[in-house]
N, C-alpha and C positions, 0 to 999 in steps of 0.2 A: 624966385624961380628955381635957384639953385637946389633948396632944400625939399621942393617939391616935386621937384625930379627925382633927389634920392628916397622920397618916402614912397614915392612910383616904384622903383627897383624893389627897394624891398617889400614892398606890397607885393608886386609880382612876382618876386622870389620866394614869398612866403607861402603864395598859392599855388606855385608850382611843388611845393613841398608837399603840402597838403594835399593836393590831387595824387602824387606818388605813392604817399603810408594812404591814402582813402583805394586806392589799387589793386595795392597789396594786401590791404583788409578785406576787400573784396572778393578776390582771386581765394584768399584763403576761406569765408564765408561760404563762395561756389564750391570750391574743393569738397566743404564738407558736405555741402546740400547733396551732391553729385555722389557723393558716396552711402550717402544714406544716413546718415549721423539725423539724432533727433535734434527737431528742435530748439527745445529746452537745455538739451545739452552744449548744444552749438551759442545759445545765449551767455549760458554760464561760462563756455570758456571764453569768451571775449569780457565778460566782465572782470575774469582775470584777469587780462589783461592791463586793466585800469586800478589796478590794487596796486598799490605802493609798499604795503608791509611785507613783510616773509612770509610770515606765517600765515595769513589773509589769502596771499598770493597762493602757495600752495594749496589750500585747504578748497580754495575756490576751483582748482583743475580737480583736485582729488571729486569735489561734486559733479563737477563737468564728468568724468571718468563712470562714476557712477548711474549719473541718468543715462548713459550710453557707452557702454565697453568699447565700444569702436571707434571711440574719439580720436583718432590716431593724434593728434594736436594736442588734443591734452597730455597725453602720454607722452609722446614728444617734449613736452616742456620741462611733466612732471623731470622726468630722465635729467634733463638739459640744468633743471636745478639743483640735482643731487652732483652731476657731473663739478659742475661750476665749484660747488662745495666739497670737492676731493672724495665724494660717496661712490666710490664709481660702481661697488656692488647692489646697491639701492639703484643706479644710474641703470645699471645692465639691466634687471630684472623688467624695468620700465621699456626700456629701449627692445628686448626681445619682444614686450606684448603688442608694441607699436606695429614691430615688423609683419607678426602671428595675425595681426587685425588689416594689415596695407602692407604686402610687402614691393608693393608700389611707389613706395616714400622714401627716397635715399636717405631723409635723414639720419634717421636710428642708424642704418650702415655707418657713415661719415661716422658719427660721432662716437659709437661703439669700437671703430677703430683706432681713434685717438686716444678712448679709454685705455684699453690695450696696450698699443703703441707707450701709452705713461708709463703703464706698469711693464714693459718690457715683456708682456706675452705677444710675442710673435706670431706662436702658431694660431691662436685665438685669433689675431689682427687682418690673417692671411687668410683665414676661412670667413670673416664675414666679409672682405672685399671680395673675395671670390665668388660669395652669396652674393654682393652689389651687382657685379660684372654677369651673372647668371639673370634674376632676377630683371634687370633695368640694366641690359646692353648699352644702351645708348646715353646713359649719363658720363660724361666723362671722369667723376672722377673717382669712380672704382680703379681705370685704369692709372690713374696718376696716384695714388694709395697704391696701387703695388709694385709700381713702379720705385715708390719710395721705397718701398719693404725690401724688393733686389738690388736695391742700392746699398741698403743697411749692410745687405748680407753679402757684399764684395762682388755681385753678379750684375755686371755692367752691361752686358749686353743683353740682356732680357729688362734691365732696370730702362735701356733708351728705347727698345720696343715697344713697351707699354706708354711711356710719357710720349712716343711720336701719335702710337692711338690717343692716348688722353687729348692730343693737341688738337687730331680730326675732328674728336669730340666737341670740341670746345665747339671747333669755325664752324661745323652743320649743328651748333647745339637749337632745339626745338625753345625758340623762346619765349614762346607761348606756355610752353608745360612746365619746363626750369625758369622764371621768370626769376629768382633772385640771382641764381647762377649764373644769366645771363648779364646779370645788371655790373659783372666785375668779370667779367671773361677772359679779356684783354690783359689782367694782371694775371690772370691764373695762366694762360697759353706763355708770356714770359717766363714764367717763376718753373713752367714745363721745357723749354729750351734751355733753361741755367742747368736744369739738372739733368739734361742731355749731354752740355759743354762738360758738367763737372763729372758724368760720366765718364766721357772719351778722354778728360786730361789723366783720371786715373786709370785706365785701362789701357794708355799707353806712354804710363808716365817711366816704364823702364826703358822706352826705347829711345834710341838716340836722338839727341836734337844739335840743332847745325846752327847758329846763328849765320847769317848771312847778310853782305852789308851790298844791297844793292846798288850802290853806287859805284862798284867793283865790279863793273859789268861782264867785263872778261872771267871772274871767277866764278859767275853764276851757274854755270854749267857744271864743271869741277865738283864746286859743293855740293851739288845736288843729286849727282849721278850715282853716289852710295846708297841713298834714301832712297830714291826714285826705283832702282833697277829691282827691286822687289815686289813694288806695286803694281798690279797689270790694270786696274783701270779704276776711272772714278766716276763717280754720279755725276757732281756737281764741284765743281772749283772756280773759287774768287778769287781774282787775281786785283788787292786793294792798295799796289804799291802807289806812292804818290806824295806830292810835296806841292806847298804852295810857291815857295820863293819870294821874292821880297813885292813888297809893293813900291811898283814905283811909276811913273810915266815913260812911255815907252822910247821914251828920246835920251834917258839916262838909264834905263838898261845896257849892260853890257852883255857882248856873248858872253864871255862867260858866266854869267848870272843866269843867262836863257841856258845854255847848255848843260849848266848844273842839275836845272829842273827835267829838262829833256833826257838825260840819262836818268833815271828815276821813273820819271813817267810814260816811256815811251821806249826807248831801248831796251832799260831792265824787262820792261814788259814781254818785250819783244822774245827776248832769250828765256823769257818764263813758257814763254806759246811754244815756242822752237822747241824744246824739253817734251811739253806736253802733248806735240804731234808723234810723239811713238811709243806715246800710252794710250789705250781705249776711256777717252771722256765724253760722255754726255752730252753735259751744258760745261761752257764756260759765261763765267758773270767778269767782265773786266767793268769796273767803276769807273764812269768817268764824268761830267758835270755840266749844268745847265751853262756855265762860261764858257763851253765849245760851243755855244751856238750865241752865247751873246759877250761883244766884246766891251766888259767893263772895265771904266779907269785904272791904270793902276795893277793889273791883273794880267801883264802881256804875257808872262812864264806860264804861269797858266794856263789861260786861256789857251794859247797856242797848243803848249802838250797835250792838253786835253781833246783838242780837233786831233792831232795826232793822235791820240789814242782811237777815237771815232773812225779814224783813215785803218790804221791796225785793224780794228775786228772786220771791216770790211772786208780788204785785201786778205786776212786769213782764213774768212770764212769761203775763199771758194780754193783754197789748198785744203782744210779741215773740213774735209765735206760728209763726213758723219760724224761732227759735232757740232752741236748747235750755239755760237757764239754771240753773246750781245754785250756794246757797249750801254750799261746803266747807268741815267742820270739819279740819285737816289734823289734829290734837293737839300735846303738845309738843314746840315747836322750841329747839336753843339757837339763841339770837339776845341782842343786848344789852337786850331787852323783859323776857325771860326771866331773865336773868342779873340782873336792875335786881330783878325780886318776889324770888328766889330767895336773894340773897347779901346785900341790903339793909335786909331787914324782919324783924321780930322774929315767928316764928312761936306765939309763946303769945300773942301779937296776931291775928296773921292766919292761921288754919289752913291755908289756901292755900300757904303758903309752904311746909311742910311736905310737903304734898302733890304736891306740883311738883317735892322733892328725890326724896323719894319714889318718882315712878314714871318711867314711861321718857322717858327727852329723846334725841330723836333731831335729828342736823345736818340744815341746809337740805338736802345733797346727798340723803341717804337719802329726806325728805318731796318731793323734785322723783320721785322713781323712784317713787314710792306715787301720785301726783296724775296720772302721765305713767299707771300701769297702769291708774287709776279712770277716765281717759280713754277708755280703751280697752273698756270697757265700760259708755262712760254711757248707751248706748241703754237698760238696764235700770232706769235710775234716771227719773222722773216732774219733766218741769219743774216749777221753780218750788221744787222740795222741801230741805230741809235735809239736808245727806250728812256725816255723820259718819265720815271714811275708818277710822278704828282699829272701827268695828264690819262695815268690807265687805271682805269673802274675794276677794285681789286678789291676780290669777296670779302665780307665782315669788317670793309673800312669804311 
């Protein structure tokens, strides 16, 4: 039964594979018909397709090419083979006729700029993504190509301009019309915030940095009033201070164990709010966790600071009453917090632990794209309130 079960799976798994490439051969079949490409032509290049040799392979687009100039596919490939092979002026020539014949087809752009990009023409690299961004506005990533390009070039603040459009791009991308774009979006919208972060760390990597040890509660203010009194105001600020503390049952906690965590998660906070009530913010996001509303074993430092933090954005949100405050529960992250309940505790002790393997751990990167969507529509959320992100319906998850 056993073994028939796994030839089920992969039987299944292998039909869903196949239905995905029969799809995509489709989609690209209709592309052509819709554009007018002959028939015969359109056969020829799929027969390419099925060629194993090099030469075979080539020779069979080059016929495709031939029974119809406008093969943009063919051309495309042809290009895409000479590319692969370091040809990149045989690559160009192909890739310009694609665009000349569809210049509704990012590909030739894309690829024409990595050409480039190789050989270190720049200005080449910059005029065909500008040609993308002109052409096909709404692909995103002509804007994430020049956003690389202003990065190259030490110009970080037009470099995060373009990767915040490339990102728009991505979440409303049409995925009907970019259907392979769409099929890896989620990595390309990451790999668009890295080179946001590594923007801003170089574009203000001369200015001064404060380590700050929040557990010094009293000196939080002090540290911060040099940095601060510059700033007149923010978007958006995270305040992610926070500690687990030990696990233990809550009959052998001591205060001072709970008040360790308490200052950390809920004081320090506090004197972070207090700072930021006499700058102009936005949104504040203060993290805080699905254990403030469920009290599990083992978790009483926690859990407690964390209601305490819930009580915090409450109470400040009607002192902060032109900024819009929420306490976030994000759910689980791996982080070494996570890893420390998970890999270290005996779960017929602590049920918790169990439950943590149990259901879904998602990486920091994935929970920054879930907190960046809930962003994006905090007007529907009521200052002051507690937001549980795994119970709200947030665009492109």
């Amino acid at each position: 039964m056993k073994n028939k079960f796994l030839v089920l799976l992969v039987f299944i798994f292998s039909c869903f594979y196949m239905v995905a490439e029969e799809n995509i051969s489709d989609k690209l079949r209709k592309d052509l018909v819709t554009f007018g490409v002959k028939q015969n032509s359109i056969n020829t290049y799929f027969e390419a397709t099925e060629k194993t040799g090099e030469e075979d392979y080539l020779a069979t687009l080059e016929s495709a090419v031939k029974q119809d100039p406008k093969n943009f596919l063919a051309l495309d490939d042809i290009g895409a083979f000479y590319s692969n092979g370091y040809e990149y002026d045989k690559a160009e020539g192909y890739y310009k006729k694609s665009i000349a014949v569809n210049k509704n087809n990012a590909f030739p752009y894309i690829r024409l700029y990595e050409n480039y990009k190789e050989d270190e023409n720049f200005d080449a690299a910059a005029k065909i993504v500008k040609s993308l961004i002109t052409n096909i506005p709404e692909h995103p990533e002509g804007y994430y190509s020049l956003a690389n390009l202003y990065y190259m070039a030490k110009e970080y603040k037009n470099s995060i301009t373009n990767a915040q459009i490339a990102i728009e791009k991505y979440k409303n991308l049409d995925e009907k019309r970019f259907y392979e774009e769409a099929l890896t979006k989620e990595s390309y919208i990451v790999d668009a915030y890295y080179m946001i972060a590594n923007n801003y760390y170089l574009l203000y990597e001369d200015q001064k940095v404060v380590d700050i040890y929040l557990s010094q509660v009293d000196k939080i203010k002090e540290n911060l009033t040099d940095i601060l009194k510059k700033i007149n105001e923010f978007e958006t600020v995270f305040l992610n201070a926070g500690m687990l503390g030990k696990i233990k049952v809550l009959k052998d906690l001591s205060i001072v164990e709970l008040n360790e965590v308490y200052t950390i998660n809920v004081y320090a906070n506090k004197e972070l709010l207090d700072i930021l009530m006499n700058i102009k913010v936005k949104n504040i996001i203060i993290i805080s966790s699905g254990a403030s509303k469920n009290g599990y074993k083992g978790w009483a430092s926690y859990s407690l600071s964390k209601a305490g933090v819930n009580m915090l954005v409450n109470l400040y949100s009607n002192e902060m009453i032109n900024t819009k405050i929420l306490a976030v529960a994000p759910g689980v992250i791996k982080t070494p917090m996570t890893d420390y309940i998970r890999f270290e505790h005996d779960e017929t002790i602590f049920p918790s632990v169990k439950k943590l393997n149990d259901g879904i751990v998602q990486t920091p990167e994935e929970t920054a794209l879930k907190i960046d969507a809930l962003i994006n529509k905090i007007d529907e959320f009521t200052t002051g309130s507690y937001v549980d992100i795994r119970e709200v319906k947030l665009d492109w998850f």
